[in-house]
C-alpha positions in Angstrom: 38.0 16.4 13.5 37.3 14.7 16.8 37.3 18.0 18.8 34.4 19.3 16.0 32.5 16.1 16.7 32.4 16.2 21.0 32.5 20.3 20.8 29.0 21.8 21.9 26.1 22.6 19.9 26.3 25.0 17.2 22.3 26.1 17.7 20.7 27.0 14.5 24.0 26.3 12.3 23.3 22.5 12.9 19.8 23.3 12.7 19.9 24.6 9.3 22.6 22.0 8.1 20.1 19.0 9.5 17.3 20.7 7.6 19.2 21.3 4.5 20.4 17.4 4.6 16.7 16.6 4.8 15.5 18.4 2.6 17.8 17.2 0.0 17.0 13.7 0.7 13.2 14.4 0.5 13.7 15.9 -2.6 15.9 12.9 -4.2 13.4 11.0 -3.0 10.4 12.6 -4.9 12.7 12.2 -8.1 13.1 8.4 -7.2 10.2 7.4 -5.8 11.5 4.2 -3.7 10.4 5.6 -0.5 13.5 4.6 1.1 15.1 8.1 1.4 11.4 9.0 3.2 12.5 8.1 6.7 16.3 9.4 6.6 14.7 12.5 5.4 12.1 12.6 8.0 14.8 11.6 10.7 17.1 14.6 9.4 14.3 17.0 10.3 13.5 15.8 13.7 17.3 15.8 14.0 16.3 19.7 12.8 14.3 20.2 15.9 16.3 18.8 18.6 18.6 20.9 17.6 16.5 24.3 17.7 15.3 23.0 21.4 18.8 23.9 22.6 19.2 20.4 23.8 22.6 20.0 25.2 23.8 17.3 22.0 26.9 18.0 20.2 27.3 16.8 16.8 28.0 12.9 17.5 25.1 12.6 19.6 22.5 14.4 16.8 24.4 12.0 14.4 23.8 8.6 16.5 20.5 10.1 16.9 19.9 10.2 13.0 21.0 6.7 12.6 19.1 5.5 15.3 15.8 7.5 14.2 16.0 6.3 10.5 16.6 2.6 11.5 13.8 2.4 13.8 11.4 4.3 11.0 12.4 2.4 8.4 11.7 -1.0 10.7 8.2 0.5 11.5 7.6 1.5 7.9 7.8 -2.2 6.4 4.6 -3.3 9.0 2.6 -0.4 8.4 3.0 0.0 4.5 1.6 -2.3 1.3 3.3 -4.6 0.3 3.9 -4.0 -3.9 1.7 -5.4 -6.5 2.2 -8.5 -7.4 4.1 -9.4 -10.9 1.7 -9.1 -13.7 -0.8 -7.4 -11.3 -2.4 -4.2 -13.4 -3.0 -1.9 -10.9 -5.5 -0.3 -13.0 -8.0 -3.3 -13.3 -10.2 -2.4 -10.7 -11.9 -6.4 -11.3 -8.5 -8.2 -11.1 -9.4 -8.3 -7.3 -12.8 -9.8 -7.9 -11.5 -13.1 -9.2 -11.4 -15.8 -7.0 -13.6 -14.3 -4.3 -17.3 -16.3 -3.1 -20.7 -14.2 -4.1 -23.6 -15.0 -3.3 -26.6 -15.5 -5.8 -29.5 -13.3 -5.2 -31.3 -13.8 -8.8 -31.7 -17.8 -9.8 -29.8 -18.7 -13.0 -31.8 -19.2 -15.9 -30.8 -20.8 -19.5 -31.4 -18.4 -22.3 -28.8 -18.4 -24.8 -27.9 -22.1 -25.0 -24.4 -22.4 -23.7 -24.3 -20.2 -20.8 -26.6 -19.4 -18.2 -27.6 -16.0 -16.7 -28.5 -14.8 -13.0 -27.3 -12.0 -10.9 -25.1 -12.4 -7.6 -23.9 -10.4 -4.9 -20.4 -9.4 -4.2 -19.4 -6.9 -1.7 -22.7 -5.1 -1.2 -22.7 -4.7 -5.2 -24.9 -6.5 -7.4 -24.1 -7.7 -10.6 -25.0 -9.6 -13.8 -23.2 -12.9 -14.0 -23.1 -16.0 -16.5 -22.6 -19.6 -15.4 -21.3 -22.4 -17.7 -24.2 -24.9 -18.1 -24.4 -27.6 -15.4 -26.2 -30.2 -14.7 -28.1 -29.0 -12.0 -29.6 -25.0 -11.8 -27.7 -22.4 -9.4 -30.5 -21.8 -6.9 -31.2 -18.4 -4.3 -28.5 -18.1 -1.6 -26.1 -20.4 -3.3 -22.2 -19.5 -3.2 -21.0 -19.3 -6.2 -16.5 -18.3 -7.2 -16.0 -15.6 -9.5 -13.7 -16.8 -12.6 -13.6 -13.4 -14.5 -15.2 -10.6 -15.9 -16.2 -10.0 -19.4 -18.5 -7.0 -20.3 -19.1 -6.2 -17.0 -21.0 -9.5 -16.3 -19.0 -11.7 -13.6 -18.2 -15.4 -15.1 -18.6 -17.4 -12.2 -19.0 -21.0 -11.0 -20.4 -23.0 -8.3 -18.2 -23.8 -5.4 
C-alpha cells in the first residue's frame, strides 16, 4: 500500500477518481444542504486539475493537498458567509428587520382617532405611514423616532 501511495502520478486515472470523489460530495451535499461538504468537494476538483497539469505529485502529496485545500476553505468560508438566522427569526417577514431601527419623521403626527396618533416617517429611503401612542407632547418634523412594529403596513413607532 505504501509503494501505491509514493509511486508516480497515474495522469488522468487520478484525475477522474478526484473528480468522481468530488462530484459525489457535491452531490451529497445538494441532498443535505449544510454546506459543509461544499469545500471538500471544491478541493477534490482542484485536486482534479493539478492532476491533469502533469504536476509531478504522487498520490500522498494530492491527498495532503486535499486536506490542506479543504481546511483552509472551510476557514475562509466561516468569515465570508452569514451567519444563520437567528431562533424564531422568520426569514420570510421582510419587516422583522425593521423593528428596532431609528426613522426619521417627515410628516408631523396629528391626533385623529383618539388613542393613537398618525404621521408618516422615513426609513431607509422608504416612506411610510406610521402611528404613535399618545404622548404628552406632539412628534414634530425631523424628530427620530424607534420603530416597535408593523401592523397593516403602518410602522408603530415611538419617540427615542
Amino acid at each position: 500500500m505504501l509503494e501505491f501511495l509514493l509511486a508516480e502520478s497515474q495522469g488522468r486515472q487520478l484525475f477522474w477518481a478526484w473528480l468522481i470523489i468530488g462530484g459525489s460530495l457535491l452531490a451529497l451535499e445538494i441532498v443535505i444542504g449544510t454546506q459543509w461538504l461544499l469545500w471538500p468537494a471544491a478541493a477534490a476538483v482542484i485536486v482534479a486539475v493539478i492532476t491533469l497539469t502533469g504536476a509531478p505529485a504522487n498520490l500522498l502529496v494530492q491527498i495532503v493537498i486535499f486536506c490542506v485545500l479543504t481546511l483552509i476553505m472551510t476557514l475562509l468560508s466561516r468569515r465570508f458567509l452569514k451567519p444563520p438566522a437567528a431562533e424564531g427569526a422568520d426569514i420570510n417577514d421582510p419587516h422583522h428587520r425593521l423593528i428596532g431601527q431609528e426613522a426619521t419623521v417627515i410628516h408631523a403626527f396629528d391626533d385623529l382617532e383618539g388613542q393613537r396618533v398618525n404621521g408618516r416617517v422615513i426609513f431607509d429611503g422608504v416612506e411610510w405611514p406610521a402611528q404613535s401612542e399618545r404622548e404628552d407632547a406632539p412628534i414634530g418634523l425631523t424628530e427620530k423616532v424607534r420603530i416597535l412594529g408593523v401592523s397593516e403596513g403602518k410602522l408603530i413607532v415611538t419617540r427615542v
